[in-house]
Structure formats: C-alpha cells, structure tokens
C-alpha angles and dihedrals in degrees: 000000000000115000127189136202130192117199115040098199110121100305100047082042090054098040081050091048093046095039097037105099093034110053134014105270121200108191123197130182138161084251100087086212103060095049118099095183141010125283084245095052091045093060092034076082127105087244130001121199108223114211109157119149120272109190137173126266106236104224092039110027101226131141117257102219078176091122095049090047100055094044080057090049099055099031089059085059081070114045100227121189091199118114109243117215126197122220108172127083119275143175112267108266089038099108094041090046088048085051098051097043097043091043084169095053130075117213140166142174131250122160135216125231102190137136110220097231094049099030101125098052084041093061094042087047114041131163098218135332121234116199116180124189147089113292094232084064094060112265088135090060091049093044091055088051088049099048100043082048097052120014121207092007100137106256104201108191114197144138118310090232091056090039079057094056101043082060088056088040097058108041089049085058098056092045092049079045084053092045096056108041090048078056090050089045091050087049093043086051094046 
C-alpha cells in the first residue's frame, strides 16, 4: 500500500518516521526540499495523510483552514480516488463541510495527539487513534493501517463531527493541566 503525506512539519515528519519502514511513503511538501515526491504523486496514494498548519487569525481568532483549503483545490483538479485524512486540528463541521463541498473527494478526520519535542516517539507510541468519519469515505482502510501498525493500540471510529471535538477536548485539557500547575509552581515559590 502506497501512503502519502503532505506537510512534513513535525507531524508529517512523525507519521514518516512511524510509517517509513511499513508502507511506501510518498511526502510532499511547498518546500521544494522536504518533498520526496510530487503532489501528484502524493495523492496519487491509496490514503495521504494531510497535516498542513491551521493556525489562528490574530484579531478573530478564528481558525485559517486556508492551507487545507488549497491542497483540496488542487487535488479536485485531479480527481483522486485516495482517502484523505486530516490530521490537524480543525473547527467541528470542518470534515463534513470539506466533504460536501469536495463530493469527489473522500476525506476523514484523524487527529493527531503529539508534543513537538517528542513527536516521533509519540506517533510510534500512542495511547489510542481516533478516526472519525463516515466509512464510505475510507475510515476502514485507515483503521486496518493503524492496527497492523500498532496492535492492540485502542482505534476509536466515530463521526467526524465528535473525532473534531475530542481534539478540542483534549487540547483544552492539557492547557487547563499547564495552568495549574504554573499556579501550583508561583504558590510553591511564594
């Protein structure tokens, strides 16, 4: 099985490192020296793992979905039969949005739960998957890479919509975890 990613920032870099040796990876990214292939070769693959940056507009606060955007513009161009599967995090509604708007294009949601010092072993080591889509869109055929990858890793299927806010969930979570315990580190200096 062929699997691409586009983006190869910490979490393509990661998923490369964790899928390397497993499956043929082809890795494109805008910066011509971190691709190893074409983008048309990239989602000439049976599944690409999307992991472009989605950062926040500064005045709104909003989330810029602007890269994701553009790799679906220019992938509908070709036509691609790959499942497309979105690893950064994204507003609830994005995937099904994505989905409506792309209708030749499959495309789920599977986010990623990494720290950007430790990302590789994070990837190689996770605690559970969540993969949230429909399963005409492909999460089947992301739920077999993950499980011959890593056995007896928990794979939790679900919407897209709930796989979005687990994401949130989470990440909210850790930051309440650094706030206190920033809190914690002011009264133990006082």
């Amino acid at each position: 099985m062929t699997l691409g990613i586009i983006g190869k920032g910490f979490v393509g870099n990661a998923i490369l490192q964790g899928l390397n040796h497993y499956y043929n990876l082809k890795v494109y990214d805008i910066d011509p020296k971190r691709s190893t292939s074409t983008f048309e070769e990239a989602v000439g693959s049976d599944l690409v793992f999307l992991c472009v940056p989605t950062p926040m507009h500064k005045d709104t606060g909003e989330c810029d979905l602007s890269y994701i955007e553009s790799v679906f513009e220019k992938a509908n161009q070709t036509s691609p039969s790959c499942v497309f599967v979105i690893k950064s995090t994204v507003p609830v509604g994005t995937t099904k949005k994505l989905n409506e708007k792309y209708k030749n294009i499959k495309i789920i949601h599977s986010p990623e739960f990494l720290t950007a010092r430790t990302a590789a072993t994070d990837f190689i080591c996770p605690s559970r998957h969540i993969i949230g889509g429909e399963a005409e869109n492909g999460t089947d055929k992301l739920k077999q890479i993950y499980e011959e990858r890593f056995p007896g890793v928990p794979c939790h299927t679900m919407t897209s919509d709930e796989s979005e806010f687990v994401k949130y969930f989470a990440n909210c979570f850790f930051a309440t975890k650094v706030s206190y315990f920033n809190e914690m580190a002011v009264f133990a200096r006082a």
